[in-house]
C-alpha positions in Angstrom: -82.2 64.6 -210.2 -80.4 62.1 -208.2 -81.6 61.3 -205.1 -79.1 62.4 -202.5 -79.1 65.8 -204.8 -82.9 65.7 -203.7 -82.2 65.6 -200.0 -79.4 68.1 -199.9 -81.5 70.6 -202.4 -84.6 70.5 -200.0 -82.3 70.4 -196.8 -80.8 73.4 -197.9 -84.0 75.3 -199.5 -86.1 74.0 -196.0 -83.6 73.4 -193.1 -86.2 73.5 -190.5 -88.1 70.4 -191.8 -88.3 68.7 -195.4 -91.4 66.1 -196.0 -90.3 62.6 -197.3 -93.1 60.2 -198.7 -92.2 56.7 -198.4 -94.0 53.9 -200.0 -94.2 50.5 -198.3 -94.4 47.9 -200.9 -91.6 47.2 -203.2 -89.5 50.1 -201.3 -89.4 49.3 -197.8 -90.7 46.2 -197.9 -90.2 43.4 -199.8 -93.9 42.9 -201.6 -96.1 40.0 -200.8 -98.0 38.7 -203.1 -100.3 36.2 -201.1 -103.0 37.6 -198.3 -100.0 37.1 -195.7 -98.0 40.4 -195.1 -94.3 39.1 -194.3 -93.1 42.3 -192.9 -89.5 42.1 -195.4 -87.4 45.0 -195.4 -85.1 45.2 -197.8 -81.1 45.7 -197.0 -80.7 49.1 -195.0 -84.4 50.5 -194.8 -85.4 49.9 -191.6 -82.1 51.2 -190.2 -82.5 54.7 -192.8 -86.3 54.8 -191.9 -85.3 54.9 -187.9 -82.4 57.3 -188.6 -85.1 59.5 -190.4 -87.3 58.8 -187.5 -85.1 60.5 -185.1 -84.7 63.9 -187.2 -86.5 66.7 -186.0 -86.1 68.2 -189.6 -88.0 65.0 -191.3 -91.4 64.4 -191.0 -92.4 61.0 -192.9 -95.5 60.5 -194.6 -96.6 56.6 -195.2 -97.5 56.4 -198.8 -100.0 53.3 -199.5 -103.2 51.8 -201.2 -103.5 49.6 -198.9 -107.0 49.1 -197.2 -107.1 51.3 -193.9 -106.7 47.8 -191.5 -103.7 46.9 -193.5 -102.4 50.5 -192.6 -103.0 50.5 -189.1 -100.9 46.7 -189.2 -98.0 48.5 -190.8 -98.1 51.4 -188.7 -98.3 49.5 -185.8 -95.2 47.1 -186.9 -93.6 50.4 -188.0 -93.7 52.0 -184.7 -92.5 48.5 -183.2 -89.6 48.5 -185.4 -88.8 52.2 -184.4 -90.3 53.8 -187.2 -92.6 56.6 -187.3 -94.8 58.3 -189.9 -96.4 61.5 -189.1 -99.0 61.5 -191.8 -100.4 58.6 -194.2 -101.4 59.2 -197.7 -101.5 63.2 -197.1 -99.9 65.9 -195.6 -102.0 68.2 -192.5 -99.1 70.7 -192.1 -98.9 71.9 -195.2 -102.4 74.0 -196.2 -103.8 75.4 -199.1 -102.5 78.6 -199.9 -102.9 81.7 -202.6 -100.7 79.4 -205.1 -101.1 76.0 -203.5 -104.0 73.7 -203.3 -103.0 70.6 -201.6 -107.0 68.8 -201.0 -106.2 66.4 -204.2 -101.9 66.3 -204.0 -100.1 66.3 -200.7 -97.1 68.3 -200.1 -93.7 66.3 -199.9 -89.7 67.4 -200.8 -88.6 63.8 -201.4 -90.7 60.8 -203.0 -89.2 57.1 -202.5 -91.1 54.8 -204.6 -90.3 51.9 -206.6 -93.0 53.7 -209.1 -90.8 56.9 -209.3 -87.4 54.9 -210.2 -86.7 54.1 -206.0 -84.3 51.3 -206.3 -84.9 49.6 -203.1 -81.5 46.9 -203.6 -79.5 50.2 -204.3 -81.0 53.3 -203.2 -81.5 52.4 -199.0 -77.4 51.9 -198.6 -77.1 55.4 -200.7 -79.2 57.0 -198.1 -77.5 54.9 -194.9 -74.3 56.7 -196.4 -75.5 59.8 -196.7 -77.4 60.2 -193.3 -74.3 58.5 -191.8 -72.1 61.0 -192.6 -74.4 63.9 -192.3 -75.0 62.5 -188.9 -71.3 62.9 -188.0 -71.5 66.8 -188.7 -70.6 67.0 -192.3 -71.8 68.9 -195.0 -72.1 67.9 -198.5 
């Protein structure tokens, strides 16, 4: 499924709030190969990822295995940039139920990850689009 088809299928099925997991490396930012984090983002991402930000009915979840200092650098640039994760690397508002366990595999509508087919080059100006004009009161 394509990925704006993702959004507007969990929008519609949830439209109080939909859980996006976002990775940082190779989707938001630009990966660094060497021990110094550049802090990259590629075209349009930090603009989307404030945009998401500011929706009530998004709640982002950081999705990295980084080491838990490196985290709390990103988060903190994150929030400095104007973007904020609610979660990182799981989910606390979504609990195990009768047909759901979610201790091992956190909830989430939406995945953007290079590793799942995120095109970072292409993908963040789809999404700029879309929230743009979803912004403006249009449906899709």
């Amino acid at each position: 499924m394509g990925l704006i088809k993702q959004f507007i299928k969990s929008f519609k099925r949830y439209p109080d709030k939909i859980y996006v997991t976002v990775d940082i490396h190779g989707t938001v930012l630009k990966p660094s190969y060497h021990n110094t984090e550049t802090y990259q983002y590629y075209p349009f991402a930090k603009k989307v990822m404030q945009i998401m930000s500011k929706r009530k009915d998004i709640s982002l979840i950081m999705w990295s295995c980084s080491h838990l200092e490196s985290l709390i650098k990103y988060n903190n640039k994150f929030i400095e940039d104007g973007i904020i994760f609610d979660h990182c690397n799981k989910n606390d508002e979504c609990k195990n139920n009768d047909l759901s366990c979610f201790d091992l595999k956190h909830y989430t509508d939406v995945g953007l990850d290079d590793k799942f087919g995120f095109n970072p080059w292409i993908d963040w100006f789809k999404l700029y689009i879309y929230f743009n004009y979803i912004n403006k009161g249009n449906e899709i």
